[in-house]
N, C-alpha and C positions, 0 to 999 in steps of 0.2 A: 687144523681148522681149514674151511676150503667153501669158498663163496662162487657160486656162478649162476648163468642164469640160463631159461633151458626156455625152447618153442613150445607154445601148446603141442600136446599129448607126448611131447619128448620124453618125459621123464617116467614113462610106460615103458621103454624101452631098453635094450639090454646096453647097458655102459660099458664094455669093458675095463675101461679106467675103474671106475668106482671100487671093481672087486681087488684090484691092487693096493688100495689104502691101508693104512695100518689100523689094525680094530679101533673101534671108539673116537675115530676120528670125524670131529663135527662136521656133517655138513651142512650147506645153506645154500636154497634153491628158490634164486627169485623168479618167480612166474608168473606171467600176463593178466591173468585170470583171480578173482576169486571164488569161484568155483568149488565146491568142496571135491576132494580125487578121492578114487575110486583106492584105499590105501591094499585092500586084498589084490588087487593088477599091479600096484610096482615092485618091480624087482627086487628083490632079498636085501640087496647092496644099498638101497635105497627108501628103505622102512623107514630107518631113524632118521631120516632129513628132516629139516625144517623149511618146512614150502614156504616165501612169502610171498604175496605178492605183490605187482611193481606199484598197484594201486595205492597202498598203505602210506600213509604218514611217515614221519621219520621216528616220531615219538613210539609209534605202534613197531616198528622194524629194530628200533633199541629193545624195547621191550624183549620182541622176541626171541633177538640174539640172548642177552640177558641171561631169559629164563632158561635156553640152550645149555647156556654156557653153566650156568647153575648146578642144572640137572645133571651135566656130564660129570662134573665136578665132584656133587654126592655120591655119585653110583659108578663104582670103577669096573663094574662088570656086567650092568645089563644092555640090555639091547642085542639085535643078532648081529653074529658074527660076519663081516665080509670076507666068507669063503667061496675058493671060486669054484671047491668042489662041490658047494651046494646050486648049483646050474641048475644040474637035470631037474630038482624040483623048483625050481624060481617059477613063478607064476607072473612071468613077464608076459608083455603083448608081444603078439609077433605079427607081421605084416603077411600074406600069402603071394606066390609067384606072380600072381593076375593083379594085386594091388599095388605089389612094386611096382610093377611094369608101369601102369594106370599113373602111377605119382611120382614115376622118370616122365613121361608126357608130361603131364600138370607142372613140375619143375621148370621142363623146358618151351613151356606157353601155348602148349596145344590145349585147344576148347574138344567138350564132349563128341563134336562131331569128327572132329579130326581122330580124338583116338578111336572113335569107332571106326571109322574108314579104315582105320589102319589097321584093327584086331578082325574087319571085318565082323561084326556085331553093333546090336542095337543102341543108339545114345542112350536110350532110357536105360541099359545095362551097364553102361559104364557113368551116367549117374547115380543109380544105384550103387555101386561100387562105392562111389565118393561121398556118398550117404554114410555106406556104413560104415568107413574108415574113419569119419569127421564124427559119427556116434560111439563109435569103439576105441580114439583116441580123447575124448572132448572135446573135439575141435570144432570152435562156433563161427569160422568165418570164414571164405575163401582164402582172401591173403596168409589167415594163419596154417592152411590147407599147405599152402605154397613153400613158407620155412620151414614147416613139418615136413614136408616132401624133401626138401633138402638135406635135412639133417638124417633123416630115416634113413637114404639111400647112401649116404656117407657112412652111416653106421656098421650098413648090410655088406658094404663093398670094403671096410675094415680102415676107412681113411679116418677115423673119429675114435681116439682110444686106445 
């Protein structure tokens, strides 16, 4: 069993850790949001999670460990399996070289015009950019733009996992 708690659109993203677990091992992933995700975009490793979120009652978060733990319990075989030879087709999100980049800036507190200066290109491009990172992660807020950037680029650079 294994509890944590993961930044808006985080949990889009390829874990390494997760594909390491041993099969049928519960997990539970509290998140900011309730939101319903997008479950065809998270990664294979990460189907059978149980999202809650931080919103929830204590009553509703028993619950739905509970029914978790229930479910695991009846069913000693289904669910997919966390192989980490099933990669190439994981239908995780991935981030592009000009978004990295874009949310290394955003991390370290430069505004649109600054990265633009710096990419040389238009601010309205690189808001654009941050439009469609913040709609292709769910991400509803700047601040959550912010931890998301953090954690992405730790992921990408191998320090998370």
């Amino acid at each position: 069993m294994l509890f944590t708690e993961m930044a808006a659109g985080e949990h889009y993203l390829c874990h390494p850790f997760f594909k390491k677990l041993p099969p049928h091992t519960s997990i539970f992933i509290f998140v900011a949001t309730d939101s319903a995700l997008q479950v065809e975009q998270l990664p294979l490793c990460l189907r059978d999670a149980t999202f809650i979120s931080m919103n929830s009652d204590l009553r509703r978060v028993k619950n739905q460990i509970a029914k978790r733990l229930t479910e695991s319990t009846t069913s000693s075989c289904g669910g997919l399996e966390k192989d980490s030879r099933r990669c190439v087709k994981c239908p995780r999100l991935t981030l592009t070289k000009s978004q990295l980049y874009i949310i290394n800036a955003i991390r370290t507190g430069m505004n649109n015009q600054q990265i633009a200066q710096k990419l040389g290109i238009s601010h309205k491009t690189i808001f654009s950019h941050k439009i469609n990172i913040m709609k292709k992660f769910q991400i509803a807020t700047k601040q959550e733009l912010t931890r998301f950037s953090s954690v992405a680029l730790a992921l990408s650079a191998g320090r998370i996992g």
